[in-house]
C-alpha positions, 0 to 999 in steps of 0.5 A: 561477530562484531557489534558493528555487523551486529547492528548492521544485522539488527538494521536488516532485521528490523526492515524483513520483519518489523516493519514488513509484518507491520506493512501487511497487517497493520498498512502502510501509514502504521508501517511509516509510524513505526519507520519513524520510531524504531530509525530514531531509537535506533540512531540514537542507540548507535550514537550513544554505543559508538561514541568514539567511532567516526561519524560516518562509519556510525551513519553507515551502521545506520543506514547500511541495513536499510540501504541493503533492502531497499535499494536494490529492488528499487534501482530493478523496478521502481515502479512496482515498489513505489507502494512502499517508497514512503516507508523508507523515506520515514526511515531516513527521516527518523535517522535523521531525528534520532541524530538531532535528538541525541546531538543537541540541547534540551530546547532542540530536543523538544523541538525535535520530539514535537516535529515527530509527533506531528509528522506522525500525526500528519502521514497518518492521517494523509498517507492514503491520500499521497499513496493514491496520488503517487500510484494511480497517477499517470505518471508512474501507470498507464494512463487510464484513458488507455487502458481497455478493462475488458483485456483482463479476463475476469472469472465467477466461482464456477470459472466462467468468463463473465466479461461481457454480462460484466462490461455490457451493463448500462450501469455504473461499475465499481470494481476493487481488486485486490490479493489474499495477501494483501492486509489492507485490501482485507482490511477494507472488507467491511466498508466494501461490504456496506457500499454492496448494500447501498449499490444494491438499493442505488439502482444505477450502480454495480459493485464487484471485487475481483481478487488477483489469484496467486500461487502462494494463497493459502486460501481461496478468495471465496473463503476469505470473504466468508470467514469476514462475513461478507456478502459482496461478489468476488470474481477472480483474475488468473495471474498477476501478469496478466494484470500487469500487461493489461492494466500497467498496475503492480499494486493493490487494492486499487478500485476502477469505476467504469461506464461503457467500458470507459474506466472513469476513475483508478485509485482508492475505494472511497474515492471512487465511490465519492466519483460514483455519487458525483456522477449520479449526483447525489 
């Protein structure tokens, strides 16, 4: 083997298991960091190993790898990997000013190592931000003034279909769904938990999760919830598609805030929770 294949391989390797370890465990704002990071070091590794060779084969050794993951998913269904879609723009991002980086002087390098730090900085702390505007805008998901949430059957421990006690509240409803292999719906146990708390004092609002059933769990929703020492209400949903008929949706976690069976808001959990204290007005 090559150490051009073997680079193209490392390119690979680097997008299965780098940073798709990072995506599930870490979210995806750490996840882009890294993209950032690693295609820097990397394009700046392969410029220096194949000084000789052409340009563009040494960009091909670059962005083959990457282009071999991403790509092909995204020209099948773009919609359902939009989550990620950030992930690999970081990764072209960072190529590009690794080839800054290793092309120019010691001012360009300075100024390059600067915008990565900022940009860094920047999609972290405003990741969340764009991710909810790019998912949950009705421009890649069904409108949500279209969408019937009593279409989706939701269970309790016991396997009982509660949509109407559910739906029939006058109550507002904060509902989050989410997956057991999901790290950054996990990830949001604890600041679900604390608004359990104050939904119950609240009076006029109703918190409940409802996590999406797969065949891959290794564990029931239930158990996950008790091993975090939560106390918030779990409800199951059977199956992905039905999720993805009903509510035209391919990600979690996503939080619906309902009223008279009216969905209200689609996005993030702390900006639902910011529509709810809207709407009651405090």
């Amino acid at each position: 083997m090559n150490k051009i294949t073997q680079n193209i391989i490392i390119s690979i390797g680097i997008n299965i298991i780098i940073l798709n370890i990072a995506r599930g465990y870490l979210g995806m704002n750490t996840a882009c960091i890294l993209a950032i990071v690693i295609y820097f070091a990397f394009t700046y590794y392969v410029f220096r190993q194949f000084g000789n060779m052409r340009f563009f084969k040494k960009i091909a050794i670059i962005i083959l790898g990457t282009c071999i993951v991403h790509l092909p998913i995204r020209m099948l269904d773009f919609k359902s990997q939009l989550v990620s879609f950030p992930e690999f723009v970081c990764e072209i991002i960072g190529s590009i000013l690794g080839y800054l980086f290793f092309s120019f002087g010691k001012l360009i390098k300075i100024i390059v190592l600067t915008v990565a730090v900022m940009l860094s900085i920047i999609i972290y702390s405003y990741y969340d931000k764009v991710l909810d505007s790019l998912n949950y805008s009705n421009l890649f998901y069904r409108n949500t003034q279209n969408i019937n949430i009593d279409s989706v059957p939701y269970s309790d421990s016991n396997s009982v279909v509660v949509n109407k006690t559910l739906f029939n509240s006058n109550k507002y409803i904060l509902i989050n769904i989410w997956a057991t292999t999901c790290g950054p719906c996990i990830a949001e146990f604890p600041v679900i938990d604390s608004l359990y708390r104050i939904s119950n004092k609240s009076g006029n609002i109703q918190l409940f999760t409802a996590c999406i059933l797969q065949a891959q769990d290794r564990k029931t929703p239930y158990e996950i919830v008790k091993q975090k020492a939560c106390n918030f209400p779990v409800l199951t949903i059977p199956n992905w598609e039905v999720v993805r008929k009903e509510y035209g949706m391919d990600g979690v976690p996503v939080t619906f805030v309902i009223k008279d069976r009216k969905v209200l808001f689609r996005g993030g959990l702390l900006e639902a929770w910011d529509v709810l204290q809207d709407r009651i007005g405090k």
